[in-house]
N, C-alpha and C positions, 0 to 999 in steps of 0.2 A: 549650456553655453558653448563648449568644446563642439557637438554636435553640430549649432548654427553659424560657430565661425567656419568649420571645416566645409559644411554645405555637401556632407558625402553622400552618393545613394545610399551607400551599401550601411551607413548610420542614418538614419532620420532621427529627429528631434523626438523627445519622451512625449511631449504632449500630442504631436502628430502620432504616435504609435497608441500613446492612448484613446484620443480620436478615433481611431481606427479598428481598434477594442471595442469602443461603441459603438460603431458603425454598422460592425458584423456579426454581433451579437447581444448588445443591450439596447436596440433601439425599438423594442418590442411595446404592447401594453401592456401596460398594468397589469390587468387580469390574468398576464401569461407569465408577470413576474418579469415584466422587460424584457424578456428571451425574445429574440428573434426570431423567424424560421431557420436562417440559418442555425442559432445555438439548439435548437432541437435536433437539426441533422446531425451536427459537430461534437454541441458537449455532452449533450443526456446520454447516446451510446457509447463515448468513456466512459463516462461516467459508471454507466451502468456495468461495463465489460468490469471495471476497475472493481468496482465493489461485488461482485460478485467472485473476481478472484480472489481479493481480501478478505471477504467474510468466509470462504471455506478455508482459506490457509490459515486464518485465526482458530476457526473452531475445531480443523484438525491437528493445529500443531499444540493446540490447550489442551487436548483432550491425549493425544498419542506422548505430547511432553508431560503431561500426567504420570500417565501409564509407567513409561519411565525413568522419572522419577522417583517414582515409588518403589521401586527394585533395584539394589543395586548390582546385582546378576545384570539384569534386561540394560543399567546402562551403562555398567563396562563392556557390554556386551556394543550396543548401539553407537555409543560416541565416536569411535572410528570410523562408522557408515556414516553419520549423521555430520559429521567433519567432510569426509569425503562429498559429500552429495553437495555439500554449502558451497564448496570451493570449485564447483564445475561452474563456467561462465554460464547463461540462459540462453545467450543466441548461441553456443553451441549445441543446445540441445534441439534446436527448432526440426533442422532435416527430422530429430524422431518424430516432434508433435504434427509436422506434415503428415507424414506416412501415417501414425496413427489416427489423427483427427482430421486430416487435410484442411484446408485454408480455410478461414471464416471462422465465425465466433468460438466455438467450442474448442478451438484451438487455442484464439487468443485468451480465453479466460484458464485452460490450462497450463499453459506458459506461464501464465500469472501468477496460479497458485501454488505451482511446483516453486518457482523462485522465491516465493512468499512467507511458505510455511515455514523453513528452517530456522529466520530470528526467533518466533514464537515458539517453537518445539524446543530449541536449542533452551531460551531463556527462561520455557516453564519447566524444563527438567530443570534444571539450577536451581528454580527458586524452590520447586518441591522437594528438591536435597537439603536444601539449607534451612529447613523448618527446625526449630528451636525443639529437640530433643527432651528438653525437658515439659513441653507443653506439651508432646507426645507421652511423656509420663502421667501427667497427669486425666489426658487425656484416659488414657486405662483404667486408672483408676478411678474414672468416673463412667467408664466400663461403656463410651461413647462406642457406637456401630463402626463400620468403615466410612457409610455413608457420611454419619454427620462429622464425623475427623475429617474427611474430604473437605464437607461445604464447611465446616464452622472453625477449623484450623490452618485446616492445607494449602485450602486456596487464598486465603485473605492476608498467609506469611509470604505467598509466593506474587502475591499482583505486580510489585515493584517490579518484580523480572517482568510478569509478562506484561506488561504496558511498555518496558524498556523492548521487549522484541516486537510488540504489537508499533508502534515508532516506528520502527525499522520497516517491518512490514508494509507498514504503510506508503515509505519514501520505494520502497521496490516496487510497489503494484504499482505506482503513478510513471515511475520508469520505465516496465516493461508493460504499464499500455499504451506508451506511445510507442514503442519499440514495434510491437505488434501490430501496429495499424498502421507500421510503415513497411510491413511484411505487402504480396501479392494477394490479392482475395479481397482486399478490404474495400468497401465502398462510404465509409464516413469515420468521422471522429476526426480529435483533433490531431494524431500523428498523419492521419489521411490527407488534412487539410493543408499539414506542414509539407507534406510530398508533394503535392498538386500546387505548393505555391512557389517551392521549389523550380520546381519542371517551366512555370512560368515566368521564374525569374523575378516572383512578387514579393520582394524583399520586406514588404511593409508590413504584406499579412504575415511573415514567417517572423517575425519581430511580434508582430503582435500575439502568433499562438505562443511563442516563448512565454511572453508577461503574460498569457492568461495559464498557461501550465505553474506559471512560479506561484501566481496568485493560488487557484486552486489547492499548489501542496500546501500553502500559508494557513489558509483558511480548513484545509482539514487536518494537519497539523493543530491546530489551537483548537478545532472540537473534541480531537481525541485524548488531550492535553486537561479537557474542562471533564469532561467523561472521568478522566483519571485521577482529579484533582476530587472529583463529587466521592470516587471511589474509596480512595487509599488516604486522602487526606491532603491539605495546604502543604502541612511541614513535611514531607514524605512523596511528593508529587516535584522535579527536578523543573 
């Protein structure tokens, strides 16, 4: 209502920005899932850039926040590096991932992951410290390997943590791929989108990649959420 009284460019009405949501990428067929050409140029290469930074910052920060966790040498050793490295901003890092990866994907998906990994690493050393010592007891005396204290202890006291950092993770990678794709190099996606409509001054489509970025964290936010919920359980699942 404030929107149709006001009559601003720079606000358009919800349902005009919705409209235009589907315009530009759900007015596909069926068989292609309603995707448009457009949302194949735009969202599937986020898409893809994103999870492929997410799935390595998951499975190295679960596996290196293993590691140390498991020692508490290796993490009084590490948490001050691992503190320091969390609190360096991402876009300051880029000048490195240029020089090292220069522009284009394998840079955006490094940027991704370096920012990615530390809620997970951070949160699964935590949870692996905080394994109930006395289950560890018993564990011995059932003269359990490392292996199965790993899989049949260690990880299933620690999931709360890592699902609480894999969360996290999740809301950075979607951050910094838009971030990314409003860097130079990039030829699609939708931070690309968001520049080019910029540039043009197309306040409607930049409204509209807004709601479909929010939408997007929504919807993977609640899969990883159900993921987690199937994992660790209803009453134990925030």
């Amino acid at each position: 209502m404030a929107t149709r009284a006001r009559g601003s460019v720079y606000f358009p009405p919800p349902d005009r920005i919705a409209r235009h949501v589907h315009e530009l990428w759900f007015d596909g067929p069926l068989r292609h899932l309603f995707l448009s050409p457009a949302a194949v140029d735009d969202i599937l290469p986020s898409l893809g850039r994103m999870a492929a930074g997410f799935a390595l910052a998951a499975v190295a920060g679960i596996v290196l926040g293993v590691a140390v966790g498991r020692s508490r040498r290796a993490y009084a050793l590490a948490d001050p590096v691992l503190q320091f490295a969390r609190a360096v901003p991402p876009p300051a890092l880029v000048p490195v991932f240029v020089v090292v990866f220069a522009f284009g994907t394998p840079m955006q998906i490094a940027s991704i992951t370096f920012s990615a990994v530390w809620p997970v690493l951070i949160n699964t050393a935590a949870g692996v410290r905080n394994t109930d010592p006395l289950r560890l007891d018993v564990a011995a005396v059932l003269r359990l390997n490392t292996a199965e204290r790993l899989w049949f202890l260690v990880l299933p006291s620690a999931l709360p943590r890592i699902f609480a950092g894999l969360r996290l993770s999740l809301s950075l990678s979607l951050i910094l791929m838009v971030f990314s794709e409003l860097l130079p190099g990039t030829a699609n996606g939708i931070g690309f989108t968001l520049t080019e409509a910029q540039t043009r001054s197309d306040l409607l489509t930049v409204w509209a990649a807004l709601v479909l970025l929010g939408a997007l964290g929504c919807l993977l936010n609640t899969g990883l959420l159900a993921v987690e919920k199937r994992l660790i359980g209803k009453e134990r699942a925030p």
